[in-house]
N, C-alpha and C positions, 0 to 999 in steps of 0.2 A: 748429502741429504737431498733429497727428491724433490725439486718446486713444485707446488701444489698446483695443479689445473684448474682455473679459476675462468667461470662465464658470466655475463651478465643478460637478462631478456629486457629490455625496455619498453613498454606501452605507450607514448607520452600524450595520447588521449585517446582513449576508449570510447570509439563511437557510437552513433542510434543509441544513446541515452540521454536524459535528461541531467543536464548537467555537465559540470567537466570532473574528471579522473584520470588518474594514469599507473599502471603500474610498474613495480620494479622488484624483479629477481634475481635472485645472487645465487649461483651454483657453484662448490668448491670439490673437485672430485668427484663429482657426479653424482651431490648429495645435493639437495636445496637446503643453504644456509640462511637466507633472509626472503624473508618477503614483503614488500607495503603496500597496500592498495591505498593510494595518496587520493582523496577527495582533494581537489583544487579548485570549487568554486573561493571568489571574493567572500570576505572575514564580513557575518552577520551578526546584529546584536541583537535581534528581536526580542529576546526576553529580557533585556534591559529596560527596552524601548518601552515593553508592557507598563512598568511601575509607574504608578500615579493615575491611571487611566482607568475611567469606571468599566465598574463589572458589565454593564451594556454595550462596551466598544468591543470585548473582547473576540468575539464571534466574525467580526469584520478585521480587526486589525492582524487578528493571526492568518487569516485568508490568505493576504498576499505575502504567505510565507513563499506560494508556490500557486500558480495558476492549477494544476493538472488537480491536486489533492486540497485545494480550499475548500470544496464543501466539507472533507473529511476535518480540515481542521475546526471549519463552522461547528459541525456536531461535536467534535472534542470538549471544544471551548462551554459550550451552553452545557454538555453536562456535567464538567467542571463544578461551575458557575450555581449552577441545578442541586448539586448535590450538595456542594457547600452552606447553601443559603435553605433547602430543605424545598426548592419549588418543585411542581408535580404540574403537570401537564394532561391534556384532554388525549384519549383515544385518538381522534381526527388529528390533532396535533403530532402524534406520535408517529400515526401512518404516515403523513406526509413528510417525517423526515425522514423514515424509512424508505418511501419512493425517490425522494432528492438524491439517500446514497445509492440507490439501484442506478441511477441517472448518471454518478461519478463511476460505477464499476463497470457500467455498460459502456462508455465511452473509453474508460483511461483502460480496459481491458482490451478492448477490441483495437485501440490506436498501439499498443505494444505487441500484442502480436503480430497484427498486419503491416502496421508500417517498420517495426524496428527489430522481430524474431524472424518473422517470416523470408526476409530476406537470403537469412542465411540457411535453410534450406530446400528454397525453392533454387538458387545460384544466383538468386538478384544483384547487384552492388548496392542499390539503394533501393527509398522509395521511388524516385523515379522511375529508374530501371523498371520497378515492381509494377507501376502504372504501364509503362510502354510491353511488357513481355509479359504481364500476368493481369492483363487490363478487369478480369471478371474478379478475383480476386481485391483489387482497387476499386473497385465500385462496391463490393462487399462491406469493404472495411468504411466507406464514406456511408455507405446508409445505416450501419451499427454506430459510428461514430455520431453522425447528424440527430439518430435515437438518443443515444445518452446525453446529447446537448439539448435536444427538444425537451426531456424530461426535465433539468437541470433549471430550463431557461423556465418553465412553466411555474415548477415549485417555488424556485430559488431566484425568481425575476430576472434573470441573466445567465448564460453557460459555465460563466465562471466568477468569483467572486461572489458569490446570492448575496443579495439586500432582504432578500424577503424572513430568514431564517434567523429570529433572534430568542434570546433568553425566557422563558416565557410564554412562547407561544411565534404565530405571525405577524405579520404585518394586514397580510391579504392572503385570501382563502381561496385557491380557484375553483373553478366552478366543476361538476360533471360534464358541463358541456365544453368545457376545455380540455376536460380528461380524455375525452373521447377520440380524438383524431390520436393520441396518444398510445390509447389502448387498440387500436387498428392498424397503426404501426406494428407494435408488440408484437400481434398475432402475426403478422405480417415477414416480420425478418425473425422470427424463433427457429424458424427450419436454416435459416443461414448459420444461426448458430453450433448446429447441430453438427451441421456439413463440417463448419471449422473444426471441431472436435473427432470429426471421424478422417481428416484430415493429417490432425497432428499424432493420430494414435500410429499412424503408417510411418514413421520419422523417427528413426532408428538415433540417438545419442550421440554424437560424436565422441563423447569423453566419456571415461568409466569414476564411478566411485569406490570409495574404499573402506572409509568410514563414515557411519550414521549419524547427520547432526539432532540435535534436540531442537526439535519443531515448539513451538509456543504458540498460543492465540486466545484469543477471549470465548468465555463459556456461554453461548448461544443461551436467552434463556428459552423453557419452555418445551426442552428437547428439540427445537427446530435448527435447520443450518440458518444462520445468521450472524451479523458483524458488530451488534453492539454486546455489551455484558459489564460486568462492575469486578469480573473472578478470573485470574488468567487458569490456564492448563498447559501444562507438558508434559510432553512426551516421553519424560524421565520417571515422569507417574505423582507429581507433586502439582497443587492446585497454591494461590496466595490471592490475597485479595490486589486490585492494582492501586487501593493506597499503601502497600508495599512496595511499589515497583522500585525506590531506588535501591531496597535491599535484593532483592532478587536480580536486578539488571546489571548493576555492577558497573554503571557506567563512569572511565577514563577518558581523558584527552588525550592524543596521542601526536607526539614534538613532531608528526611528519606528514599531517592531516589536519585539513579544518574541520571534519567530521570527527565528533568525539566516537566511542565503540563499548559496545555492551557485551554481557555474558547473559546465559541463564543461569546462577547458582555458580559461576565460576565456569561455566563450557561454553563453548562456542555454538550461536543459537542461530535458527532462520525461522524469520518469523513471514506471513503474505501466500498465499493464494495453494501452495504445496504443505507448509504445516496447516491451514487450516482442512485441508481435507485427510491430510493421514488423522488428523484425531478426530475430526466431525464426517467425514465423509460419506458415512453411513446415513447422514441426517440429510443425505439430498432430497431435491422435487423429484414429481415423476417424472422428468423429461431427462433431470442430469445423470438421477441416479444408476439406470442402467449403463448408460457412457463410464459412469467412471470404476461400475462394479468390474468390465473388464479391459480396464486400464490396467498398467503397469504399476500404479499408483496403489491400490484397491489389494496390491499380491503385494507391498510395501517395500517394494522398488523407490530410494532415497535419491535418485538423481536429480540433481539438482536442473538440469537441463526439463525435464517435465512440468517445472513450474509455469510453463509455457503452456502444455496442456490444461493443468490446473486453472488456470486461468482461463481458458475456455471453455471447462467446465464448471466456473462461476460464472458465467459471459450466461451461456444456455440457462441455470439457475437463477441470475439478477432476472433475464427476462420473463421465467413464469411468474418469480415471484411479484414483478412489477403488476403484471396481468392482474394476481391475488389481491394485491394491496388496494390496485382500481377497483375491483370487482367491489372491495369491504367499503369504499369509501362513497360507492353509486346505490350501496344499500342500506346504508345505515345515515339517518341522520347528522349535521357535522354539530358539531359541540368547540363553537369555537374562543378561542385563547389569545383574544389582541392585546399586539405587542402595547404595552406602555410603560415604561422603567419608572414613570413616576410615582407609579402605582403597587410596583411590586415591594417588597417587604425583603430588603435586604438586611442583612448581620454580618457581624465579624464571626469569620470562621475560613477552613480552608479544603479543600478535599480534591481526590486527582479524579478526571474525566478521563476517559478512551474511548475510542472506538476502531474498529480495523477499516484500513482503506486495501487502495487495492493491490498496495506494498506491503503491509503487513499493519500491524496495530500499533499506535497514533494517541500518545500520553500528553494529558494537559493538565499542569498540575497548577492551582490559583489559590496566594491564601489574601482575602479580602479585609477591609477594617469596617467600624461598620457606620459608616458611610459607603461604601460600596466600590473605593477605590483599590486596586490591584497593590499589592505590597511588594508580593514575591510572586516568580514565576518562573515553571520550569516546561520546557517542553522537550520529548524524547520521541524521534521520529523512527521508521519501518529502518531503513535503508543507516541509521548509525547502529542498528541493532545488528544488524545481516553483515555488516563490514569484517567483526572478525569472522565469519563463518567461509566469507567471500576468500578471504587472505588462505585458510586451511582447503579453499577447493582449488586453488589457486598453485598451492605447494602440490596438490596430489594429482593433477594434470602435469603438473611440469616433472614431477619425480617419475610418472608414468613412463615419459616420452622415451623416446630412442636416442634423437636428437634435438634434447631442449631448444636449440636456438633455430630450429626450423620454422619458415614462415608458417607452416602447418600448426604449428603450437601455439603462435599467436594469434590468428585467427580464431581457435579451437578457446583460446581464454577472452577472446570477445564474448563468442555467441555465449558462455559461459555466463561473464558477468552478467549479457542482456540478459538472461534469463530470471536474472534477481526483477528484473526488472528495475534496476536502480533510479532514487529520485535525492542526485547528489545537491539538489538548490536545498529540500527538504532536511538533508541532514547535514550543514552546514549551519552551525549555530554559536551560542554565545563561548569565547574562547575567552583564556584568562589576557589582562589588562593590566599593565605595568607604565608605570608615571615615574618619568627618570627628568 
């Protein structure tokens, strides 16, 4: 009888991401028989931590799930909280939380490309490197980056963590005349945008695909491309509301990961910056839309390695739309919504918030009592959604190969994973709890 030929690829941290991971493959005969993509951040409890905690802390306390995506969870939490309780909010209120996420996509888009894709095929080793050998490129990425924190710091009183952004409205309103240097900016680095995007369309894949994931993302209302909505869509052709999300997601713990891992409907799903343009893509501004009509993306090319484009052709999009949103906010009266929790009109009730960040779409699910204390709470982030999806591009890079265990391969399943853009602090959450 024949010994089996057996390999093993080990990753043991996958770098230029946010977070730690690593992966591990098992080849038997030149088949790939296992795969994990192990999230190894330290064991979080946050949604334990929630319980007991009024509906007003919520918006703050989930922030420091993660520096990069806390505005995303600030807006999660308030429409949770919003919808549960039935509050409704001013126009002026509504825009300015629309500019706050333009503020997170424009920074956390531009700092993953430039500092942590782009690396790998310009021939960088690092950012570093990237600064000393592509120095125009490096001052690119700090004035798109320093945009998205200017914005952030304006709305959200600080670049990360806002204080300004709660249930209800704000705290403090700023002014046009603070808008201002902001929207001169804008104008200002929108052609940088552009460039990055005609950039990465010249940047050939290094991996192929095989099979087509089901893309998900939240239903823009209004016909417009945008990241909030209350209805998801896929790409499978089926629509749910996202207080269904944990029938549709299917989320598991898995004994080999602190990141728990989701389905669509039982498939393996990718949700962030690539599904929201195969299904909305057509809803771009004037600026993105032509960029991504003759994209790769646009003739519905599933490589996952393009979410990197994708991504900068939301970068170019956040920045008109930021433009738009100043523009409505220096002409129209503001109708303002100060915060004061003693005032608002809570109930017992419960309901899930979302919105997409600029990993994908970002669930907060809160049911209240009514005093307005957190009972239960569940949170399901971009990157535990994307992890099986990651695990099946993972097997079909490596089944591809010639020779699995060449450094070529492993490389090739970095720039890969970066591509998710992954944000493994984010999807590192409450695991099960055993008292012996």
């Amino acid at each position: 009888m024949t010994e089996l030929e057996k390999k093993t690829i080990k990753i043991a941290e996958v770098t230029r991401v946010e977070g730690h991971s690593a992966v591990h493959v098992e080849i038997t005969d030149g088949q790939v028989t296992d795969v994990k993509m192990e999230v190894t951040e330290g064991k979080r409890f946050f949604e334990r931590m929630l319980l007991g905690h009024q509906f007003s802390e919520m918006p703050h306390l989930t922030s420091r799930i993660c520096a990069i995506c806390s505005a995303g969870h600030v807006l999660a939490a308030i429409h949770s909280v919003e919808r549960a309780s039935g509050i409704t909010v001013s126009e002026t209120t509504r825009l300015f939380r629309l500019l706050m996420q333009m503020g997170m996509f424009i920074e956390s888009h531009a700092t993953h490309i430039y500092a942590l894709a782009l690396p790998d095929f310009v021939g960088a080793q690092d950012v570093a490197d990237l600064a000393t050998r592509f120095q125009a490129k490096f001052i690119e990425w700090t004035k798109l980056r320093s945009l998205g924190a200017a914005i952030q710091t304006t709305v959200g009183g600080r670049p990360f963590h806002p204080v300004n952004l709660h249930v209800g409205g704000l705290s403090h309103y700023p002014s046009v005349a603070q808008l201002e240097p902001l929207l001169a900016q804008l104008k200002e680095y929108q052609q940088i945008a552009v460039d990055l995007c005609e950039l990465l369309l010249g940047f050939a894949p290094p991996v192929r695909r095989t099979t087509d994931p089901c893309y998900m993302a939240l239903i823009p209302p209004d016909g417009e491309y945008g990241y909030m909505g209350d209805r998801v869509k896929a790409s499978d052709g089926w629509e749910d509301s996202i207080d269904n999300y944990k029938e549709y997601l299917g989320e598991k713990v898995l004994p080999y990961s602190h990141a728990k891992q989701s389905n669509a409907r039982g498939k393996s799903l990718m949700v962030g910056s690539l599904a929201r343009l195969a299904l909305f893509g057509d809803r771009l501004g004037r600026m993105a839309k032509p960029l991504y009509e003759k994209s790769p993306i646009a003739s519905g090319d599933t490589n996952t390695i393009w979410n990197n484009l994708a991504q900068a052709l939301e970068l170019v999009d956040a920045i008109e739309q930021s433009i738009a949103i100043i523009g409505k906010l220096k002409s129209t009266p503001y109708q303002i919504d100060l915060h004061d929790p003693r005032k608002q009109s809570i109930k017992a009730g419960s309901a899930t918030g979302a919105t997409e960040c600029p990993r994908g779409t970002l669930y907060h699910h809160f049911v209240l009592d009514d005093s307005g204390k957190i009972m239960e709470a569940d949170i399901v982030t971009p990157t535990a959604q994307n992890v099986g999806r990651m695990e099946v591009d993972i097997r079909e890079v490596v089944q591809q190969a010639k020779d699995p265990t060449a450094a070529e391969v492993r490389d090739h399943l970095e720039t890969l994973l970066r591509a998710y853009d992954p944000c493994n602090t984010c999807a590192t959450h409450m695991v099960s709890i055993s008292y012996r």
